[in-house]
N, C-alpha and C positions, 0 to 999 in steps of 0.2 A: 605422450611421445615427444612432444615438443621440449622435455627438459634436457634432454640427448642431443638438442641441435641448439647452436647458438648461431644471430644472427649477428653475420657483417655489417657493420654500418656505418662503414664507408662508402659500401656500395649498393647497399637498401634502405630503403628510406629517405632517398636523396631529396624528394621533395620536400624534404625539413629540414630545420636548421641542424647540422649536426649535432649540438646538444641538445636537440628534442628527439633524436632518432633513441637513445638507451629506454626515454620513457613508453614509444612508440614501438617496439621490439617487446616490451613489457605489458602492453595491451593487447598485444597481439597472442600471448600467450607463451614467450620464453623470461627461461630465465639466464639464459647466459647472453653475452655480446662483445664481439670484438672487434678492431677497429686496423687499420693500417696507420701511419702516423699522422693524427690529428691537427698538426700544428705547421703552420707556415714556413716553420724555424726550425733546425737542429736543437736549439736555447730557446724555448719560451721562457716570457717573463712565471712568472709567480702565479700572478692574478689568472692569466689563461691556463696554466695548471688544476689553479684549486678552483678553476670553473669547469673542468673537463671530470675532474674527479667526484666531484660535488652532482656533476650530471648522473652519472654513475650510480652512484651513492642513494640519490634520490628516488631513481627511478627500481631500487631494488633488485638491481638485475647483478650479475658476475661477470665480472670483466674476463676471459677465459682465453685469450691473445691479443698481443699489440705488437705492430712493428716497429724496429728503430728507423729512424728519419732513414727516409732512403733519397732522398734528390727529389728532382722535378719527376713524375711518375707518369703525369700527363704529356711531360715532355720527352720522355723516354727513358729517364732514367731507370735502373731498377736498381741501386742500393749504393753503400757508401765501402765496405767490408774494404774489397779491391780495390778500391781508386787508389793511388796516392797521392793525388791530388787535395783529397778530402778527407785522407784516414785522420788526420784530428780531429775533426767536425764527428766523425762518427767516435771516435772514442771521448769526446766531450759530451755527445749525445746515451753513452752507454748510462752514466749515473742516473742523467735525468729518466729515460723512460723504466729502469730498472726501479728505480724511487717510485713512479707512478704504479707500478705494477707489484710491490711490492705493498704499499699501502692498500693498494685496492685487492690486493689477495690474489692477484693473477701469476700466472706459471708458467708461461710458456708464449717466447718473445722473437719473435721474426726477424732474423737478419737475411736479409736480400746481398747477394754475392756482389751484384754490379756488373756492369758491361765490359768488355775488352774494352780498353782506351789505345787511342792511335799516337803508334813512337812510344808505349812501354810493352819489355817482356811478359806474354802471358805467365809465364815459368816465376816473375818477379809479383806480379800481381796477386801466383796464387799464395808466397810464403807470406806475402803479407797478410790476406785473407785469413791464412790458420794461425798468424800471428796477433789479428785483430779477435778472430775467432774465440783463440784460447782467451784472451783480455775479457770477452762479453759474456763466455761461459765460467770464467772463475769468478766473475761477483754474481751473475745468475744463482750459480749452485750453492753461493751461502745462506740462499735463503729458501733451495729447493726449487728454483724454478731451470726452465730448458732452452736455452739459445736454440735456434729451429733454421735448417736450412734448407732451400724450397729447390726444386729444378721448376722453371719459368716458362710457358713461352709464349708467342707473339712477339719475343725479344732477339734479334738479329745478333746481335752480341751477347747474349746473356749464356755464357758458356756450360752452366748444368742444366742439362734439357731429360736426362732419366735419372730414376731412384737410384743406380747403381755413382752418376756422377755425382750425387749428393754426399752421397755413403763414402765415395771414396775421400772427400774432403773431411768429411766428419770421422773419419779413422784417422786420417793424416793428424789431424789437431790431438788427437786423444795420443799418438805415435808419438807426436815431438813435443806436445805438452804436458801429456799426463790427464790432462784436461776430459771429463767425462760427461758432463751436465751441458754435449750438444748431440740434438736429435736431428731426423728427418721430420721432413714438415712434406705432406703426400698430398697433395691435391689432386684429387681425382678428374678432374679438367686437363691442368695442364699437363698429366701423363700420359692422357691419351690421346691429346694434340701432337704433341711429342713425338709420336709412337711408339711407348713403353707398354709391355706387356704388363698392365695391370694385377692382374691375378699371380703373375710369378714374381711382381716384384712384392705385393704382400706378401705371398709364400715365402719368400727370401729372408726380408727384410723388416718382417712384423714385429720384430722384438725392437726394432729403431723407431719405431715410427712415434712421433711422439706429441704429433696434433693433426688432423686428415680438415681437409674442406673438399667443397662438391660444386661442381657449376653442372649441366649437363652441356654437349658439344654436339655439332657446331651450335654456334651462335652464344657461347658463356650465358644460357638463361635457365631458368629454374627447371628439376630434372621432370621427365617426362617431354619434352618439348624440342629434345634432340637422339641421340643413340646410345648413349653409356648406359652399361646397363648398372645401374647405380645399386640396387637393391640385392645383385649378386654380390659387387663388391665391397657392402655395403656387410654384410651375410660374411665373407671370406673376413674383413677385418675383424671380427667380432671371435671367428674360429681361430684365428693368430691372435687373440688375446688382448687387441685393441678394447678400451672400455670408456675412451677421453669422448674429449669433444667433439663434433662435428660440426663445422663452420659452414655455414652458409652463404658464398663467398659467388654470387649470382649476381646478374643482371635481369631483374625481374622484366618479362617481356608485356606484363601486366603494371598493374597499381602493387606495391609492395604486398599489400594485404592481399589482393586475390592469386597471388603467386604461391602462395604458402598450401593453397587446396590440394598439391600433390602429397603434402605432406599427415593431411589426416585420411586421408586413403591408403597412407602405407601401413 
């Protein structure tokens, strides 16, 4: 069962160095892993590259998501898309982690919308957004992978909080770009924090969805341990013809390893 989920490791496994976390997701019994943006920098050097890929590499696992640098994360930021402050940092950022993901065989690349900023137009923020959009989804799609955009929350400003706000941004880019190769990215956490009817935005929206992750709520910890009924919705993606990944996008309330026993009970 564990070939169907792939674990985050950014946010499991934390008690290891990050580059020991692919190999430790690999002992534990997956083969997939993916990561939010590993790197300090929009521009890592070379060296911190072909040590993040080489991590990868070694430990036999598939790299099956990565995020483009989204800002300080811990600091609140959630993404670079929107700013204009930083939209060249993210479109400088597009080659690199597209290169990473592209070597490593991965397909499907998280861009994070970002915050309202204070003294600019939301109205201005968002053309830029499906103007960056379309930029991250037209070298994605030459190589067949999916630009992914998320509804967020615990984010005060992070203005896509249901499936329908995402969908409507990812139409907009397809409308004045042409641009096809960007998906919804459904995480079953943040929709239901949200208050998004789960079950009708799969109904809806199944044919868009183009990478799911799973926290259980409250408390973002591995499922069973809060309310979502994960295994229904879990069941519903699979009847709308979802067949990708499932990210495992937790805060283990355990040791990474003993957090996983929900998962050979299902």
């Amino acid at each position: 069962m564990e070939s169907r989920f792939a674990v985050n490791c950014s946010i499991l496994f934390t008690e290891l160095p990050l580059l020991e976390r692919p190999q430790a997701a690999r002992a534990a019994g997956f083969e997939g892993v993916e990561f939010w943006w590993p790197f300090d920098t929009a521009l890592p050097g070379d060296a911190e590259v072909d040590a993040f890929e080489r991590a990868i590499l070694d430990a036999g696992v598939q790299l099956v998501g990565l995020n483009f640098a989204a800002g300080d994360m811990p600091g609140g930021d959630r993404g670079l898309v929107s700013w204009p402050q930083r939209s060249l940092e993210f479109r400088d950022n597009i080659a690199v982690t597209l290169g990473i993901g592209e070597r490593l065989g991965c397909r499907a690349f998280n861009a994070l919308y970002g915050n309202r900023v204070d003294g600019v137009d939301p109205a201005a923020q968002d053309e830029l957004a499906v103007e960056n959009l379309a930029l991250a989804g037209t070298a994605a799609g030459s190589f067949g992978a999916t630009v992914l955009v998320e509804p967020v929350s615990g984010a005060a400003r992070y203005p896509l909080l249901t499936a329908t706000d995402a969908v409507g941004v990812i139409d907009r880019v397809e409308r004045e770009s042409g641009v096809t190769s960007v998906g919804l990215l459904a995480d079953l956490y943040h929709l239901t924090v949200n208050g998004d009817d789960v079950s009708a935005a799969i109904a809806k929206y199944g044919d868009r969805i183009a990478h799911v992750q799973i926290a259980d709520a409250p408390g973002r910890n591995e499922p069973g341990t809060g309310e979502i009924q994960l295994e229904r919705y879990l069941g519903e993606l699979q009847e709308a013809g979802y067949d990708g990944w499932i990210g495992l996008e937790y805060k283990p309330s355990t040791t990474s390893q003993d957090s996983f026993r929900w998962l050979r009970q299902l």
